[in-house]
OpenMM code with the backbone's topology and positions (N, CA, C; nanometers):
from openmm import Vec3, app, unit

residues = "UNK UNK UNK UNK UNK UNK UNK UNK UNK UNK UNK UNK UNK UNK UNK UNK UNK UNK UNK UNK UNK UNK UNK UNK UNK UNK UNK UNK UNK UNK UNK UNK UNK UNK UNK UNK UNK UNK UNK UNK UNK UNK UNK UNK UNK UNK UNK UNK UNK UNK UNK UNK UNK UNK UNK UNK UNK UNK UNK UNK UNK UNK UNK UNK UNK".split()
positions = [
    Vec3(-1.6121, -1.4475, -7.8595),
    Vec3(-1.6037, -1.3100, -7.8119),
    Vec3(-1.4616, -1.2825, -7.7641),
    Vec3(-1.3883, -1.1860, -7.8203),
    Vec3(-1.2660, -1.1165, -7.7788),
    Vec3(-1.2359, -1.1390, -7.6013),
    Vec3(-1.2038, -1.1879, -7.5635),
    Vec3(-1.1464, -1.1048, -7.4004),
    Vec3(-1.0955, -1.0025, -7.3904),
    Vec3(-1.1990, -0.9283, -7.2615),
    Vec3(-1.1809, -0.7785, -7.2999),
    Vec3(-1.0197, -0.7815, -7.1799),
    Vec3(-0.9523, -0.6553, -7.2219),
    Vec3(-0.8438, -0.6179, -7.1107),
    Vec3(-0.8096, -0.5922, -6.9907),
    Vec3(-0.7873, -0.6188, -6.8834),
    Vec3(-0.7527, -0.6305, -6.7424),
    Vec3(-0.6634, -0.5226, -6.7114),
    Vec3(-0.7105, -0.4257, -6.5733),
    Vec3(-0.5565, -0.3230, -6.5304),
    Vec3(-0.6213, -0.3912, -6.4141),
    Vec3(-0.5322, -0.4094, -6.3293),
    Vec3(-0.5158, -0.5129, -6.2113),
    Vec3(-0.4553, -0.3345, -6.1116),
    Vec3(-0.5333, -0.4051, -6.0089),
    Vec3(-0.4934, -0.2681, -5.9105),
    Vec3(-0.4913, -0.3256, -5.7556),
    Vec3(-0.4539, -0.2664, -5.6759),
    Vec3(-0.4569, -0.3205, -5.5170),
    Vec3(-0.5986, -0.2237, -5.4731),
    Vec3(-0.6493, -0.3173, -5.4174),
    Vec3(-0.7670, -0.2465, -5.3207),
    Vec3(-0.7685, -0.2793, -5.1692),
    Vec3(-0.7720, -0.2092, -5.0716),
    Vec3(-0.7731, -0.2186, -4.8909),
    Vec3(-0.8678, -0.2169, -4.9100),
    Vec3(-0.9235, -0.2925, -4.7801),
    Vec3(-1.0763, -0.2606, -4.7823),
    Vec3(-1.0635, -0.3477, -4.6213),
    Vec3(-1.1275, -0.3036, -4.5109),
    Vec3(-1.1090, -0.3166, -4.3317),
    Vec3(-1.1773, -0.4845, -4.3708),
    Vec3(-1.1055, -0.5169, -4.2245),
    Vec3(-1.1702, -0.6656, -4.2210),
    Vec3(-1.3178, -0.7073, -4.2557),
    Vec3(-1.4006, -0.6316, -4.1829),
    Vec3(-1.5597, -0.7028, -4.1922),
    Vec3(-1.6249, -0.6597, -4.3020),
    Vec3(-1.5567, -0.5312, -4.3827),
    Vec3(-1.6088, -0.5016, -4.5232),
    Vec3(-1.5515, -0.6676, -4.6399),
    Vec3(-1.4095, -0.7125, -4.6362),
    Vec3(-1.3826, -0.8081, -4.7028),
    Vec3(-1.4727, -0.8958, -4.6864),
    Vec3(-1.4521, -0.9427, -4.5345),
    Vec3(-1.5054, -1.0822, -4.4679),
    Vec3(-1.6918, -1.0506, -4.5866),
    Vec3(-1.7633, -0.9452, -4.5512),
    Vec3(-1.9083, -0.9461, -4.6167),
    Vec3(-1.9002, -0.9664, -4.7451),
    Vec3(-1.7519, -0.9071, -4.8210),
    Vec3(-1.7880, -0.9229, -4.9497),
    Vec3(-1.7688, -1.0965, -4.9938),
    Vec3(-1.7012, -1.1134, -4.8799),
    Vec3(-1.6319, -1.2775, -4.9326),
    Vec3(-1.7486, -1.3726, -4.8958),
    Vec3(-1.8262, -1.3583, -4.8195),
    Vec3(-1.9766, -1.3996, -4.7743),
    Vec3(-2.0888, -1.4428, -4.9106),
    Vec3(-2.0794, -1.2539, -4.9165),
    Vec3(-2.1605, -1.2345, -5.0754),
    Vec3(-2.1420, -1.3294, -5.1901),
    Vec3(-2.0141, -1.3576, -5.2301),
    Vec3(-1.9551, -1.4043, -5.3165),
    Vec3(-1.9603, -1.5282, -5.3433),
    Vec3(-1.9517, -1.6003, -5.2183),
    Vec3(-1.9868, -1.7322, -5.2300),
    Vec3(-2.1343, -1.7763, -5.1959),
    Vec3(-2.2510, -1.6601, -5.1260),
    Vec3(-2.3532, -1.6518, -5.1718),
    Vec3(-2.3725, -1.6943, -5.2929),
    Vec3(-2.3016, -1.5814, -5.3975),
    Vec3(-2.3548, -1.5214, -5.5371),
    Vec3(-2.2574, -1.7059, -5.6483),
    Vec3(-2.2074, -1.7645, -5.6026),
    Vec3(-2.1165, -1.8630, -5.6609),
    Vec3(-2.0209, -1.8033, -5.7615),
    Vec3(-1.9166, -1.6823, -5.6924),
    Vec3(-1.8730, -1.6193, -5.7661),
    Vec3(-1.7272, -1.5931, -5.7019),
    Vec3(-1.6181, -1.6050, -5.7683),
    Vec3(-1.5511, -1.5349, -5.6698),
    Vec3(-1.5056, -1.4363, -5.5901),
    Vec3(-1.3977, -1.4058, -5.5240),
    Vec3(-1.4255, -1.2017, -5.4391),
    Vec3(-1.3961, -1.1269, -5.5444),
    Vec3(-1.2695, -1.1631, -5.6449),
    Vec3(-1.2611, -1.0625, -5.7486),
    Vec3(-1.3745, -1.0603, -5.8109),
    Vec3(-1.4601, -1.1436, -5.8789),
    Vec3(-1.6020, -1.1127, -5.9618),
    Vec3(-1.6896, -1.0893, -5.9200),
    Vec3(-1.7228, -1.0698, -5.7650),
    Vec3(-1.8095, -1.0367, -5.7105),
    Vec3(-1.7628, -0.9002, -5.7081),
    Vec3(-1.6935, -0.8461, -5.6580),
    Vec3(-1.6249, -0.7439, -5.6579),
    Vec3(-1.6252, -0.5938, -5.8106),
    Vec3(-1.5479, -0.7098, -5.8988),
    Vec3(-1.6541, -0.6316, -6.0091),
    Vec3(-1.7626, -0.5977, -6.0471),
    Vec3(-1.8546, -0.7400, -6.0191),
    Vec3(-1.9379, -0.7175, -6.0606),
    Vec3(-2.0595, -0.6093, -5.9420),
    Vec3(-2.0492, -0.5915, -5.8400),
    Vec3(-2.0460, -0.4810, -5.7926),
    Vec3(-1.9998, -0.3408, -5.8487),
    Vec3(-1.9015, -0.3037, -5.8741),
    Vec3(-1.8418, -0.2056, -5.9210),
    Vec3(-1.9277, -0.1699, -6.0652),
    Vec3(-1.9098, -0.2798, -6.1550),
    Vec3(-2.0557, -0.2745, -6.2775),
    Vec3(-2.1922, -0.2599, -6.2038),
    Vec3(-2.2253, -0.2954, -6.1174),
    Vec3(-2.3292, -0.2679, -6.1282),
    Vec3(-2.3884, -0.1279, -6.0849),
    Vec3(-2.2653, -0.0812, -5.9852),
    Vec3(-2.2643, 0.0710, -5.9672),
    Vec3(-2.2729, 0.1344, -6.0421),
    Vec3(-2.1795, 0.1382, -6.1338),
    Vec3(-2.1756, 0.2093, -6.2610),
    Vec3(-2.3178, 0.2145, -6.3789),
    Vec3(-2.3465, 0.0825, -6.3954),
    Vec3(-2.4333, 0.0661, -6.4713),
    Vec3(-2.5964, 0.1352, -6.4278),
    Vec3(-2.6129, 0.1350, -6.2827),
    Vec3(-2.7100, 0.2561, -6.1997),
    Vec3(-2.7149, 0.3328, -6.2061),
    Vec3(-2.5779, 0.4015, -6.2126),
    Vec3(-2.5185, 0.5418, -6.2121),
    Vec3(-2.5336, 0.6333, -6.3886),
    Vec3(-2.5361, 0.5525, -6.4193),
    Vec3(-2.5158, 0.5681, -6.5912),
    Vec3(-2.4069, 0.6449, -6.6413),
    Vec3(-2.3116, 0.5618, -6.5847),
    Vec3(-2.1343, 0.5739, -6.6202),
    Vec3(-2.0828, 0.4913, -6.6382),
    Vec3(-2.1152, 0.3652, -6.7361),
    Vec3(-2.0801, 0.2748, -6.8363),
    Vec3(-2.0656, 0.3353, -6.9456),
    Vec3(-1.9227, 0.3360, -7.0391),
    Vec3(-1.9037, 0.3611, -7.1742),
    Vec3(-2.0393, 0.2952, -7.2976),
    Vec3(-2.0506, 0.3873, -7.3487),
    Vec3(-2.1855, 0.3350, -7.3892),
    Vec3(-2.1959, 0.2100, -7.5399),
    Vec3(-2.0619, 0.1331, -7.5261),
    Vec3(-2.0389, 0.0571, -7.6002),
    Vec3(-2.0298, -0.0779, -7.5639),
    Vec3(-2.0637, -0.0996, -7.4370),
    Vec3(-2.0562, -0.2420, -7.3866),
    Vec3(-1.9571, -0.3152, -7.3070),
    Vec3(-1.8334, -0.1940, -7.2791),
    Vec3(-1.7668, -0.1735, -7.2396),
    Vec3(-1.7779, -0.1978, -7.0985),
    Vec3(-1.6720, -0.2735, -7.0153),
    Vec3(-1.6841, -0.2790, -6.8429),
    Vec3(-1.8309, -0.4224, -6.8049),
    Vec3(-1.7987, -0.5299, -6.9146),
    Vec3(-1.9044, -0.6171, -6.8390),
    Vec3(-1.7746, -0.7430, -6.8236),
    Vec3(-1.8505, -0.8182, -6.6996),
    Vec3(-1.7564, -0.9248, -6.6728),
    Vec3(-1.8231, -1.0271, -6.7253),
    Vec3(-1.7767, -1.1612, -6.7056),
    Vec3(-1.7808, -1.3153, -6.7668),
    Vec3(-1.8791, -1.3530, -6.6566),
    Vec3(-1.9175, -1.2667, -6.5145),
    Vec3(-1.9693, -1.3016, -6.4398),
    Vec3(-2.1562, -1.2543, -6.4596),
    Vec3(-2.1958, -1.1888, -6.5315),
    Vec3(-2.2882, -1.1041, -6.5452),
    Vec3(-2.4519, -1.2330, -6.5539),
    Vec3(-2.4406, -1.3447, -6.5363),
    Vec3(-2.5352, -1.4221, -6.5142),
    Vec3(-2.6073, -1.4018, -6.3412),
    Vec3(-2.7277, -1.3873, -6.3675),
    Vec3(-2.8148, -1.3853, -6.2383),
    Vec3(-2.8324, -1.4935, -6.1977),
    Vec3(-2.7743, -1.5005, -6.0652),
    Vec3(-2.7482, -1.6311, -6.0031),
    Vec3(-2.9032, -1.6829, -5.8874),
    Vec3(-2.9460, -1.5639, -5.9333),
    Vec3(-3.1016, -1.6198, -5.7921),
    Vec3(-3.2000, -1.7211, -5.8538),
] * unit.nanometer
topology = app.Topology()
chain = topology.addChain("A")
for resn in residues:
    res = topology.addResidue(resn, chain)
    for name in ("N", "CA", "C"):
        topology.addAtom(name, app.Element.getBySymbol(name[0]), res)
């Protein structure tokens, strides 16, 4: 499978919002950036504002429970 393309961006986000996501993450055995996405996908993918080509999935998309 192709590797899809990366735009790399800065995100702030207050201490105890990071600190939870960094929690989550190693909950999820994932790291903050892929947890992070994969959040962001999964918003999207709820929302039904995923390109409808398959477009916007990460390497992380295995259910870890």
């Amino acid at each position: 499978m192709a590797k899809e393309k990366t735009k790399p961006f800065v995100l702030r986000l207050d201490a105890a919002t990071m600190s939870a996501v960094e929690k989550w993450a190693a909950d999820e055995f994932r790291s903050t950036n892929g947890q992070l996405q994969w959040i962001i996908t999964e918003a999207l993918r709820k929302a039904r504002r995923l390109p409808k080509h398959g477009a916007a999935t990460t390497d992380n998309d295995t259910d870890n429970t």
